[in-house]
PDB file of N, CA, C and O in Angstrom:
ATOM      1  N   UNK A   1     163.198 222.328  23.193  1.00  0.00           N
ATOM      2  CA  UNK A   1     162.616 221.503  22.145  1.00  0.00           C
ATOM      3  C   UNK A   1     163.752 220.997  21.280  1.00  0.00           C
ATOM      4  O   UNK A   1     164.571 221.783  20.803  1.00  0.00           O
ATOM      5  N   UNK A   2     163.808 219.690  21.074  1.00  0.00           N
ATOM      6  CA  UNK A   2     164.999 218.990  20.150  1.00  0.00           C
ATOM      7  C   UNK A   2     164.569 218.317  19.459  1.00  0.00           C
ATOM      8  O   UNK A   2     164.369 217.113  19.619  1.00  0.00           O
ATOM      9  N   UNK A   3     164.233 219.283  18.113  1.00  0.00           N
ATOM     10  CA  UNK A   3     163.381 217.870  17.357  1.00  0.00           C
ATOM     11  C   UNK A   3     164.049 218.209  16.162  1.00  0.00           C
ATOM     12  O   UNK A   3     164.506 219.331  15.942  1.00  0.00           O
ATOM     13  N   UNK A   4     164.125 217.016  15.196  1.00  0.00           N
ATOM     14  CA  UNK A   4     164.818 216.769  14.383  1.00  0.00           C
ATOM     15  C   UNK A   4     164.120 216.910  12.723  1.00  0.00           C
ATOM     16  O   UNK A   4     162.890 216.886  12.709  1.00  0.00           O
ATOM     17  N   UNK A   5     164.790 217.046  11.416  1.00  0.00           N
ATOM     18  CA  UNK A   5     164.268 217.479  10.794  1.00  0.00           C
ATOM     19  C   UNK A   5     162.878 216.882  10.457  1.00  0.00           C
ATOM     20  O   UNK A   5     161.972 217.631  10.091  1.00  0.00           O
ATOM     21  N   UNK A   6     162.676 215.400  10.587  1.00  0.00           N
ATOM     22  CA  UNK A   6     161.958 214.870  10.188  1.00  0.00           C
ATOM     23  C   UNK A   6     161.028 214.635  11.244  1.00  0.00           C
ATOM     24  O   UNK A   6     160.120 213.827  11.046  1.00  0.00           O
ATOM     25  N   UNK A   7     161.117 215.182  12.255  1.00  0.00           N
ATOM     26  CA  UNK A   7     160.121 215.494  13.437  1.00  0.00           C
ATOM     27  C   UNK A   7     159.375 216.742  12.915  1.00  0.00           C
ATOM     28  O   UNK A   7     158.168 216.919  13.080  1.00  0.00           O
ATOM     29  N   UNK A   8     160.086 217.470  12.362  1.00  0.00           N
ATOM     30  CA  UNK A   8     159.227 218.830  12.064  1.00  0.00           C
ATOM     31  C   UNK A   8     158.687 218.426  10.564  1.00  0.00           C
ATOM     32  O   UNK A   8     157.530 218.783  10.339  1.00  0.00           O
ATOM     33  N   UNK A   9     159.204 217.897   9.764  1.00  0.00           N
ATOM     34  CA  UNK A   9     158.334 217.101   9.130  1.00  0.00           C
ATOM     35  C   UNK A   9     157.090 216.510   8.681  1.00  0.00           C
ATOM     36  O   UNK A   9     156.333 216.573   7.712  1.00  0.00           O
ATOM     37  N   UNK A  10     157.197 215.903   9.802  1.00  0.00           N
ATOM     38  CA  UNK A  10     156.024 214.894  10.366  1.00  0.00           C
ATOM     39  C   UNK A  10     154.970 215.633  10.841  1.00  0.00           C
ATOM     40  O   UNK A  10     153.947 214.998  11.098  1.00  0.00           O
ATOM     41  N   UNK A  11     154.966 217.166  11.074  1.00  0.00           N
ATOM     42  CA  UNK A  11     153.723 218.234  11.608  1.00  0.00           C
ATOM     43  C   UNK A  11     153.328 218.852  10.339  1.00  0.00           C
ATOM     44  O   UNK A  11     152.610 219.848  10.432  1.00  0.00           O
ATOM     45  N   UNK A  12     153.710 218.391   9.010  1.00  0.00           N
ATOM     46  CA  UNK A  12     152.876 219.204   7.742  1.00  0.00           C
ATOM     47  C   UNK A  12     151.473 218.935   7.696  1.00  0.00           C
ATOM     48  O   UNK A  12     151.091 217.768   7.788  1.00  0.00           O
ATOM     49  N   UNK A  13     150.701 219.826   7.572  1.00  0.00           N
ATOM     50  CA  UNK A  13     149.178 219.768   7.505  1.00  0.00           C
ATOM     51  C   UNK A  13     148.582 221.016   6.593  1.00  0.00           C
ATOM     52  O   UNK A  13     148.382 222.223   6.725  1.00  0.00           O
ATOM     53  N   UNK A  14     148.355 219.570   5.178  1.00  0.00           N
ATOM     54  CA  UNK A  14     148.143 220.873   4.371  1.00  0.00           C
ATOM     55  C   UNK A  14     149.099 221.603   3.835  1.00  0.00           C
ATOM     56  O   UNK A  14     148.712 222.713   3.470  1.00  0.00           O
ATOM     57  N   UNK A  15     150.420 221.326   3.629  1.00  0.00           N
ATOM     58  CA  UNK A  15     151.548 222.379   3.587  1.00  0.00           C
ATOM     59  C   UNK A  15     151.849 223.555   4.253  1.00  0.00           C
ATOM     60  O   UNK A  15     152.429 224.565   3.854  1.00  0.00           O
ATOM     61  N   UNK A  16     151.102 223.116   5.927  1.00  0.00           N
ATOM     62  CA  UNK A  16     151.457 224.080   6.543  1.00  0.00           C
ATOM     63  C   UNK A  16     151.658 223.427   7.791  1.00  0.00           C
ATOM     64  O   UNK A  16     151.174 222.354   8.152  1.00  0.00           O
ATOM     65  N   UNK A  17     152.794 224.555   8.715  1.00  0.00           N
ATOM     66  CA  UNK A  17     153.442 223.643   9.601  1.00  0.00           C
ATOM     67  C   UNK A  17     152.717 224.136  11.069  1.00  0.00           C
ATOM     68  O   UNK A  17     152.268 225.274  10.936  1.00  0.00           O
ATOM     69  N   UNK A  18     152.572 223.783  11.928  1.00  0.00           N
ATOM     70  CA  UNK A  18     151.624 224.175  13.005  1.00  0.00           C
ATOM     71  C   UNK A  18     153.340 223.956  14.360  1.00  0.00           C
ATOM     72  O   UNK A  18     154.032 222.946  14.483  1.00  0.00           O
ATOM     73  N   UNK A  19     153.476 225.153  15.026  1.00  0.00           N
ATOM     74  CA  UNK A  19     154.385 225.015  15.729  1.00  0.00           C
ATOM     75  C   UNK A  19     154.405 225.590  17.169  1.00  0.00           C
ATOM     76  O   UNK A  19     154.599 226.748  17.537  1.00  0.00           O
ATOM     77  N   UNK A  20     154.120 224.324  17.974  1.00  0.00           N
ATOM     78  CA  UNK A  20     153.864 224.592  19.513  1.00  0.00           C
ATOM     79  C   UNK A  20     154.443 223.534  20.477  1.00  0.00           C
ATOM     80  O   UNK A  20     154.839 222.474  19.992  1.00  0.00           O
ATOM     81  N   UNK A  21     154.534 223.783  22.051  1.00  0.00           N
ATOM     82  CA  UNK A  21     155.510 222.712  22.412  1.00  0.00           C
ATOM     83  C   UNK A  21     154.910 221.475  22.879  1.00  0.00           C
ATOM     84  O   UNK A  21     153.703 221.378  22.657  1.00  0.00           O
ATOM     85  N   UNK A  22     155.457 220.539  23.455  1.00  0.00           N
ATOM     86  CA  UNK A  22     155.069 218.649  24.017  1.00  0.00           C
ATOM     87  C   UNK A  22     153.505 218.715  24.328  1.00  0.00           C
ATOM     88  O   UNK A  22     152.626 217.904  24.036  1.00  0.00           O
ATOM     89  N   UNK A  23     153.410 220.176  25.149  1.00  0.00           N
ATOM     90  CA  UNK A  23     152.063 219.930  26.195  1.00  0.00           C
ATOM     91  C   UNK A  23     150.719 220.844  24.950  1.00  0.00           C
ATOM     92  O   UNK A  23     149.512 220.922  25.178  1.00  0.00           O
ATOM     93  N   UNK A  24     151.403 221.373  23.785  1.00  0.00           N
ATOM     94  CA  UNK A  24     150.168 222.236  23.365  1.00  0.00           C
ATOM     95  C   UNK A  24     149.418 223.536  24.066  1.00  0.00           C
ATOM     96  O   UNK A  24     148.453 224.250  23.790  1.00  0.00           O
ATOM     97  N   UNK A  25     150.364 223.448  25.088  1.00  0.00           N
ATOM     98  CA  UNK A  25     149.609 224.656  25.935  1.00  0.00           C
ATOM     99  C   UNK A  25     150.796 225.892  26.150  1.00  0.00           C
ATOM    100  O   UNK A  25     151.905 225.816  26.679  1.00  0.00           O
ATOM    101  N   UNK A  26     150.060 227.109  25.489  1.00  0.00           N
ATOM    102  CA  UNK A  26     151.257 228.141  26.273  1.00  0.00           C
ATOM    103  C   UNK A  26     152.219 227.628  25.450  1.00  0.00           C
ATOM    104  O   UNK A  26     153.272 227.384  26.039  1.00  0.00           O
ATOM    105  N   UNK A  27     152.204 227.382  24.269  1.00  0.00           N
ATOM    106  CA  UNK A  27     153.840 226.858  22.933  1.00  0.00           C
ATOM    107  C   UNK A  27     153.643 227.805  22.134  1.00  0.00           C
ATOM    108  O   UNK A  27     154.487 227.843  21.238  1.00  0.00           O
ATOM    109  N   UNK A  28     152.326 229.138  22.062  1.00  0.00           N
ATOM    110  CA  UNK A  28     153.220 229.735  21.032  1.00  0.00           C
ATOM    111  C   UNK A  28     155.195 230.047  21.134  1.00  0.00           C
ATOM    112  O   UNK A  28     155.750 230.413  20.097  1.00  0.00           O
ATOM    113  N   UNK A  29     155.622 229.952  21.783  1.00  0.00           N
ATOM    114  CA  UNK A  29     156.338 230.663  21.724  1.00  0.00           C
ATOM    115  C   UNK A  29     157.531 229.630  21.507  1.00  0.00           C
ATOM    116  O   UNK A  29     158.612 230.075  21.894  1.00  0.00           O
ATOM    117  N   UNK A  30     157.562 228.460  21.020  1.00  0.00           N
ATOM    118  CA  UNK A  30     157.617 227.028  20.758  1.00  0.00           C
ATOM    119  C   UNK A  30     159.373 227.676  19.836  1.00  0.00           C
ATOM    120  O   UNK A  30     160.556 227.386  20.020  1.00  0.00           O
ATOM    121  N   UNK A  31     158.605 228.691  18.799  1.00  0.00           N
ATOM    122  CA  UNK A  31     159.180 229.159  17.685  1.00  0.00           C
ATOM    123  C   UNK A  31     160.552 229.695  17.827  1.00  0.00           C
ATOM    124  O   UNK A  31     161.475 229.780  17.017  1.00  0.00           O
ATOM    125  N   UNK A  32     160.437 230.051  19.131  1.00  0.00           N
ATOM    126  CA  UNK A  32     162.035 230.967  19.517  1.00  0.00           C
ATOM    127  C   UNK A  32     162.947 230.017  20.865  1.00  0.00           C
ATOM    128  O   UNK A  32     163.604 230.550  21.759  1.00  0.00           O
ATOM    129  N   UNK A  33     162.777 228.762  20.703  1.00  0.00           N
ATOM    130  CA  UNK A  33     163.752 227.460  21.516  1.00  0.00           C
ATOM    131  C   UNK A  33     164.693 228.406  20.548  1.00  0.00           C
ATOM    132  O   UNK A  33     164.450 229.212  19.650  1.00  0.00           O
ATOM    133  N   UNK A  34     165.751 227.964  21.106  1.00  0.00           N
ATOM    134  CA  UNK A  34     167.426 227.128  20.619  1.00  0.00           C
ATOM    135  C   UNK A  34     167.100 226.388  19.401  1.00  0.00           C
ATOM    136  O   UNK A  34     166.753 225.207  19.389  1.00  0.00           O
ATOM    137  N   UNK A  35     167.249 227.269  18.203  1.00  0.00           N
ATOM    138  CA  UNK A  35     167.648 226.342  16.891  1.00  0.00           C
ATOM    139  C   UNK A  35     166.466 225.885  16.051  1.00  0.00           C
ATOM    140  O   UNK A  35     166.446 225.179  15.043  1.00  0.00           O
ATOM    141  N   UNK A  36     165.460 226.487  16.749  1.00  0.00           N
ATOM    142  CA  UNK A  36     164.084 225.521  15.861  1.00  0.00           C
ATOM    143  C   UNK A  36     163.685 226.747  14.564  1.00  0.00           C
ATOM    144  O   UNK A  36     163.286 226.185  13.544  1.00  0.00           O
ATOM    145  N   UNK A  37     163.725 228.023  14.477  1.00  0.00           N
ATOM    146  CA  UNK A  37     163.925 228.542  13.228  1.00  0.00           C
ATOM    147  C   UNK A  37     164.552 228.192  12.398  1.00  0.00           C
ATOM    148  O   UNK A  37     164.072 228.526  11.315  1.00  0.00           O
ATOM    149  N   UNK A  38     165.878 227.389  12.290  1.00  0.00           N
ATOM    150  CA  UNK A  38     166.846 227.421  11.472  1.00  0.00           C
ATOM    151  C   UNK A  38     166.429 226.126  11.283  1.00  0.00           C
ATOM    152  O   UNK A  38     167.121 225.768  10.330  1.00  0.00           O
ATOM    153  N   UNK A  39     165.849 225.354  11.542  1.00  0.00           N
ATOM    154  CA  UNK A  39     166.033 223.632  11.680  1.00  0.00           C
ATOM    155  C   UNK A  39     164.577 223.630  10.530  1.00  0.00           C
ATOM    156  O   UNK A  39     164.580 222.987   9.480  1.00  0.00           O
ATOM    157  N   UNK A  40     163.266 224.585  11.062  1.00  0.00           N
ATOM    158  CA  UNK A  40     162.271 224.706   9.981  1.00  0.00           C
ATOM    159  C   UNK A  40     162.854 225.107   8.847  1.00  0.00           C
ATOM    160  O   UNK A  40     162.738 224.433   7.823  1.00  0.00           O
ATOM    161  N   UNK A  41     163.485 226.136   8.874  1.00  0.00           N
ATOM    162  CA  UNK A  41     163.388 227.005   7.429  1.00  0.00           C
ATOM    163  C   UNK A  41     164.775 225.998   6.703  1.00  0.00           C
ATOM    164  O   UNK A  41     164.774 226.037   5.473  1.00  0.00           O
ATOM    165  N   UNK A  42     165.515 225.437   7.118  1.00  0.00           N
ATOM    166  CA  UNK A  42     165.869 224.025   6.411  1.00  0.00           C
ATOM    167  C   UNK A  42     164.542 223.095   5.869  1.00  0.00           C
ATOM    168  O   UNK A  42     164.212 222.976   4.689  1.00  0.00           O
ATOM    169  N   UNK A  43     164.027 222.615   6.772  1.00  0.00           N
ATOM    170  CA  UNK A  43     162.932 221.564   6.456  1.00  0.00           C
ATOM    171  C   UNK A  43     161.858 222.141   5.273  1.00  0.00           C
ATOM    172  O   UNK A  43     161.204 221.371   4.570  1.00  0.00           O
ATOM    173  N   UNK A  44     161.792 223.399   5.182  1.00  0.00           N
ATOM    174  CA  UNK A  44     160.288 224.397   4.790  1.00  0.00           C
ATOM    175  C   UNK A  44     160.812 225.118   3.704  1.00  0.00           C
ATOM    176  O   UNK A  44     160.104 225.217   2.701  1.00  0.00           O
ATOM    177  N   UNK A  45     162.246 225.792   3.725  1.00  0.00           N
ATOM    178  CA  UNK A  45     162.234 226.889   3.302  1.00  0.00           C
ATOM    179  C   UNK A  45     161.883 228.223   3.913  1.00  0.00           C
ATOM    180  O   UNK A  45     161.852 228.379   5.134  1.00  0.00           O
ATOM    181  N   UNK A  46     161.625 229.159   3.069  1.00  0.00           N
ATOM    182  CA  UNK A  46     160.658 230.433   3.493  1.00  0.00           C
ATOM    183  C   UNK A  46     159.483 230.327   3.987  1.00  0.00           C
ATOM    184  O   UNK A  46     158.867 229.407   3.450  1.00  0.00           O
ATOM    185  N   UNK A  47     158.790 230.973   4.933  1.00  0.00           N
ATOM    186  CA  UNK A  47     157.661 230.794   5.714  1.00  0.00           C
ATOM    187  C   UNK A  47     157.257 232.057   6.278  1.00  0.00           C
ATOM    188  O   UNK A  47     157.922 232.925   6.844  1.00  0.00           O
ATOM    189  N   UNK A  48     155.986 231.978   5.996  1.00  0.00           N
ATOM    190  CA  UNK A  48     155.150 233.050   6.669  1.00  0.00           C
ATOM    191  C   UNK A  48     154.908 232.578   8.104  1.00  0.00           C
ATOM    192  O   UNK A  48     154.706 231.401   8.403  1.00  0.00           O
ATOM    193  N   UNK A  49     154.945 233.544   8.916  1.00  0.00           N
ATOM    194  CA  UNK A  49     154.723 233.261  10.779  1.00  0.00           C
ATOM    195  C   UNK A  49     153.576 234.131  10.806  1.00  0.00           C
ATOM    196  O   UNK A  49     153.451 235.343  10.630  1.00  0.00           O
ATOM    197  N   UNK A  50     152.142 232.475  11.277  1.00  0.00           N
ATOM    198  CA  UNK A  50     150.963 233.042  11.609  1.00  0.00           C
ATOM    199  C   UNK A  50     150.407 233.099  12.687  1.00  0.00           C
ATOM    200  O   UNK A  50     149.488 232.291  12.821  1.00  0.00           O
ATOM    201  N   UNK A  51     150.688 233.989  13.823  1.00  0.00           N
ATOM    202  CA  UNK A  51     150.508 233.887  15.141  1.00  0.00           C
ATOM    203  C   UNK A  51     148.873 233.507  15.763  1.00  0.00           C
ATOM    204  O   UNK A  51     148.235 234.512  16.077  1.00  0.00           O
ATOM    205  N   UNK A  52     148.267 232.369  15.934  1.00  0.00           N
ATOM    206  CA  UNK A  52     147.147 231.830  15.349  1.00  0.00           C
ATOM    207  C   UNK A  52     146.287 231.725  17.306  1.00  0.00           C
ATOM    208  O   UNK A  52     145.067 231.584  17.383  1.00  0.00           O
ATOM    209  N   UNK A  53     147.190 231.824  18.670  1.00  0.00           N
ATOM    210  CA  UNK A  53     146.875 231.896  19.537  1.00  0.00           C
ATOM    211  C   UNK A  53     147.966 231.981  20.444  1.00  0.00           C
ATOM    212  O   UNK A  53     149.139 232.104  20.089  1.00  0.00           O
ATOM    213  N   UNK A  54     147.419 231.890  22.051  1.00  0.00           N
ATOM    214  CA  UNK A  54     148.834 231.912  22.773  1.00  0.00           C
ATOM    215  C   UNK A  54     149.731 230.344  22.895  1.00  0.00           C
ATOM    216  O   UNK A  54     150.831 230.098  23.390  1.00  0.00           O
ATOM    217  N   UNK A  55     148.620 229.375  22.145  1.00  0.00           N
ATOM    218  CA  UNK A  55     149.371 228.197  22.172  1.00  0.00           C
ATOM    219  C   UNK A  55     149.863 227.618  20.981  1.00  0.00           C
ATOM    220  O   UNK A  55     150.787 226.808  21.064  1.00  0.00           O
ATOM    221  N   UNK A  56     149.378 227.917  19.885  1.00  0.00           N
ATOM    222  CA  UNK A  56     150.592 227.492  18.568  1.00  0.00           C
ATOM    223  C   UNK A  56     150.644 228.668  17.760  1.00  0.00           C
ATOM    224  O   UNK A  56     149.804 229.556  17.616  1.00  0.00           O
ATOM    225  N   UNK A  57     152.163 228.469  17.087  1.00  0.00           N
ATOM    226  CA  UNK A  57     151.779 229.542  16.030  1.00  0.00           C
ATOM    227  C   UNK A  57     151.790 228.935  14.486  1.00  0.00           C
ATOM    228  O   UNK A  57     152.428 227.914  14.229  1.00  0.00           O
ATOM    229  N   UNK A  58     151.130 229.557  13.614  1.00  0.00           N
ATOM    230  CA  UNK A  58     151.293 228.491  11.907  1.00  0.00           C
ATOM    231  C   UNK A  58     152.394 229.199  11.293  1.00  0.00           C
ATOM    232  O   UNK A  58     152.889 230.306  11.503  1.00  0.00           O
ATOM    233  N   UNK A  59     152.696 228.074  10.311  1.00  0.00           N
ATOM    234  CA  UNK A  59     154.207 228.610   9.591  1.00  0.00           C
ATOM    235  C   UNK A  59     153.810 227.754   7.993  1.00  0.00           C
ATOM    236  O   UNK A  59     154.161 226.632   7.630  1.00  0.00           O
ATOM    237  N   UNK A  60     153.052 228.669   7.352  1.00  0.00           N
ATOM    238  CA  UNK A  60     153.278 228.820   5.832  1.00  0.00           C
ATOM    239  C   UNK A  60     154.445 228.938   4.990  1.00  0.00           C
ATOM    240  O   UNK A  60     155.044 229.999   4.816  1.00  0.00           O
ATOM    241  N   UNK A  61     154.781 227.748   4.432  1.00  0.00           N
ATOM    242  CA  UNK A  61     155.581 227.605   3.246  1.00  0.00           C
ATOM    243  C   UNK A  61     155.284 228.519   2.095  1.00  0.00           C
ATOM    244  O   UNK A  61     154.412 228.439   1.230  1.00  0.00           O
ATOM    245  N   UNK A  62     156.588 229.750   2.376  1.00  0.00           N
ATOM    246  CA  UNK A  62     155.717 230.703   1.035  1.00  0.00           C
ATOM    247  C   UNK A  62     155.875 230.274  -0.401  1.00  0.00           C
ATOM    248  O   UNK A  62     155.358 230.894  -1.330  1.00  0.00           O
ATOM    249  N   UNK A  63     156.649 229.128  -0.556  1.00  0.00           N
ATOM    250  CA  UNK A  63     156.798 228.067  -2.009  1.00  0.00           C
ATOM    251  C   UNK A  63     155.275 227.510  -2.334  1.00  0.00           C
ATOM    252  O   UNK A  63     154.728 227.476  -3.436  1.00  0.00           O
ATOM    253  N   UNK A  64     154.755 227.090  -1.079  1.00  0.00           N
ATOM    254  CA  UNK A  64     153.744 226.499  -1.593  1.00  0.00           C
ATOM    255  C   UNK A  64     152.261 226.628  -1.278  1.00  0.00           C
ATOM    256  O   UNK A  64     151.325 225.831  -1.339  1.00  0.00           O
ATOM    257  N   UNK A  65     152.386 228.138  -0.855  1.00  0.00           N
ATOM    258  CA  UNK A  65     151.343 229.141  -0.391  1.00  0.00           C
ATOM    259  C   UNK A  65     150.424 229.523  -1.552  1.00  0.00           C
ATOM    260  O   UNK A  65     150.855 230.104  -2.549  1.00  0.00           O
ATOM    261  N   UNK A  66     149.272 229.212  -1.406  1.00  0.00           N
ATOM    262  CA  UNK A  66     148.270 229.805  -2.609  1.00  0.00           C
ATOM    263  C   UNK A  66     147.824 231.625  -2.130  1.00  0.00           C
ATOM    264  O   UNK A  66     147.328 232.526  -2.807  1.00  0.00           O
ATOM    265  N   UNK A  67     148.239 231.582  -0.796  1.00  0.00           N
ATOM    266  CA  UNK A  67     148.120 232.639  -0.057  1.00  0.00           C
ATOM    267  C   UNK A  67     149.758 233.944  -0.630  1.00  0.00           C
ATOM    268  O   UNK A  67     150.963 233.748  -0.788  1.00  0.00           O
ATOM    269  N   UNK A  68     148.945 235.044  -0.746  1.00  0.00           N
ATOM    270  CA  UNK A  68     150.066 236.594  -0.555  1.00  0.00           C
ATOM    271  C   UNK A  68     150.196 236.690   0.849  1.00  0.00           C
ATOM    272  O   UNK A  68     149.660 236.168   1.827  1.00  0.00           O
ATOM    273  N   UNK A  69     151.117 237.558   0.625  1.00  0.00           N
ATOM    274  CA  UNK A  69     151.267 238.144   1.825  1.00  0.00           C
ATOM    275  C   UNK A  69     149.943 239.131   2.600  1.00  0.00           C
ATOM    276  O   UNK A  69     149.875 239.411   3.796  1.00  0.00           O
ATOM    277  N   UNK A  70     149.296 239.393   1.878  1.00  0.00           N
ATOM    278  CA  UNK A  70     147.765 240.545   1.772  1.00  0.00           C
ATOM    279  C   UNK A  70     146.876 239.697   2.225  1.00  0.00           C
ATOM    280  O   UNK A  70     146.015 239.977   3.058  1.00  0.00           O
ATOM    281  N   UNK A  71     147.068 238.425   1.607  1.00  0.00           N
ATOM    282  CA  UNK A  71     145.913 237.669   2.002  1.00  0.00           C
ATOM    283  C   UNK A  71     145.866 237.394   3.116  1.00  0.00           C
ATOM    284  O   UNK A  71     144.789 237.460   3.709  1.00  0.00           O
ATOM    285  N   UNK A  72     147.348 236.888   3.933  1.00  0.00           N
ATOM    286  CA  UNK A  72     147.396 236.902   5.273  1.00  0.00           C
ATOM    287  C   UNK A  72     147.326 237.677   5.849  1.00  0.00           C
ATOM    288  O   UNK A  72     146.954 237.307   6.963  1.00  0.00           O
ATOM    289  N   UNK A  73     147.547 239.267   5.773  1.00  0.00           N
ATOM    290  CA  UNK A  73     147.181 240.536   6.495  1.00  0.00           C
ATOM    291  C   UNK A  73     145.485 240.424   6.872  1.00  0.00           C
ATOM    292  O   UNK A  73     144.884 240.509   7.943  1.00  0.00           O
ATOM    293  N   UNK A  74     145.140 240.250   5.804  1.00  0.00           N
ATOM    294  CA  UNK A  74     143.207 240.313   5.496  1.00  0.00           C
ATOM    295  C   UNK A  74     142.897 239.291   6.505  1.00  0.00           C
ATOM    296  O   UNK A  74     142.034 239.517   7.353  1.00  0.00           O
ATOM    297  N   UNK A  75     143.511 238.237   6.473  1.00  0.00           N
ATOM    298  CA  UNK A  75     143.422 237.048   7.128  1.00  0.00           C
ATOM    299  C   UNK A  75     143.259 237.742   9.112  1.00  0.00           C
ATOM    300  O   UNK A  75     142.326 238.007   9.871  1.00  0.00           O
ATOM    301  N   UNK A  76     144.286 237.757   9.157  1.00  0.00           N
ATOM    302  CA  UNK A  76     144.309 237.739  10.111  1.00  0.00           C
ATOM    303  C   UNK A  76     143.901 239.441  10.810  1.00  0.00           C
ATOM    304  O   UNK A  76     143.549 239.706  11.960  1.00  0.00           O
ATOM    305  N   UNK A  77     144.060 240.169   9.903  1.00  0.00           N
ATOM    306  CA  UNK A  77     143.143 241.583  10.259  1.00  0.00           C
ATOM    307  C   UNK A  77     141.652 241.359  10.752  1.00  0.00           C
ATOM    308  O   UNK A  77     141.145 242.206  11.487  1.00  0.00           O
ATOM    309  N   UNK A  78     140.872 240.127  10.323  1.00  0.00           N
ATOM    310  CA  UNK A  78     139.491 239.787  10.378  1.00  0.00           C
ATOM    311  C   UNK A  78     139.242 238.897  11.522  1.00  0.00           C
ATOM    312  O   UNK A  78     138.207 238.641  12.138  1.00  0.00           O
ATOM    313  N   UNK A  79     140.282 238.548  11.632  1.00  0.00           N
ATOM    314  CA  UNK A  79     140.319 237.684  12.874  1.00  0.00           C
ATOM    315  C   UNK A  79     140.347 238.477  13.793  1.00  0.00           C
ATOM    316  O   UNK A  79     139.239 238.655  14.299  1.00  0.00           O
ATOM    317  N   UNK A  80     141.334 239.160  14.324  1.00  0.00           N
ATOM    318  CA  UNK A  80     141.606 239.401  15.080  1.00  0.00           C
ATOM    319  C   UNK A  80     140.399 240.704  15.663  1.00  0.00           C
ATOM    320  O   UNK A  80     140.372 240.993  16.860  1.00  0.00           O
ATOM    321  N   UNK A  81     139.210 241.580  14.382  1.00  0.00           N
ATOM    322  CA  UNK A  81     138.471 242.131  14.747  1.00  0.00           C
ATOM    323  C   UNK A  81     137.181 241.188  15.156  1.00  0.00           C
ATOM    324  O   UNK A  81     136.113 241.787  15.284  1.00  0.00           O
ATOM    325  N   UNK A  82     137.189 239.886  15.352  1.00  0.00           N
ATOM    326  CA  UNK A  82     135.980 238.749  15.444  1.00  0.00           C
ATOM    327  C   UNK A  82     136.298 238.751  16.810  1.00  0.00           C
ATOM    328  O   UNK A  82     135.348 238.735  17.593  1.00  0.00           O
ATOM    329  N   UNK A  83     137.704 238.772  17.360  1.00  0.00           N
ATOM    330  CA  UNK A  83     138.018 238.609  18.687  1.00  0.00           C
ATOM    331  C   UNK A  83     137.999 239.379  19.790  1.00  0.00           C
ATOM    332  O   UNK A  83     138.358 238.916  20.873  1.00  0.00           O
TER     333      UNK A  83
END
């Protein structure tokens, strides 16, 4: 994946960044290419990593998170017992 800052950019939704690869399928793991941590947390800052399926994962800006860290535990503790 070679995408540039303003490619990662361009995926804010909500102040939150949704990160998976070309095809959407099977990209969680989008997150650990060559360089794309360092290239977000330039673009973002600090970020919470919300592992959301096996094909994207979300990445909360903790600057501009109305969300704790608890909240995302709760969050995704509830989820994951729905599943």
């Amino acid at each position: 994946m070679d995408s540039t800052l303003e490619d990662i950019k361009r995926l804010f939704f909500f102040n939150d960044v949704l990160c998976s690869n070309n095809e959407r399928d099977y990209g969680a793991g989008a997150l650990f290419y060559p360089e794309v941590l360092k290239k977000i947390g330039r673009a973002i800052g600090n970020f919470y990593i919300v592992p959301t399926s096996i094909h994207e994962t979300l990445l909360v800006p903790e600057k501009d998170s109305a969300l704790t860290q608890q909240d995302l535990r709760d969050i995704l503790n509830t989820e994951n017992q729905l599943a």
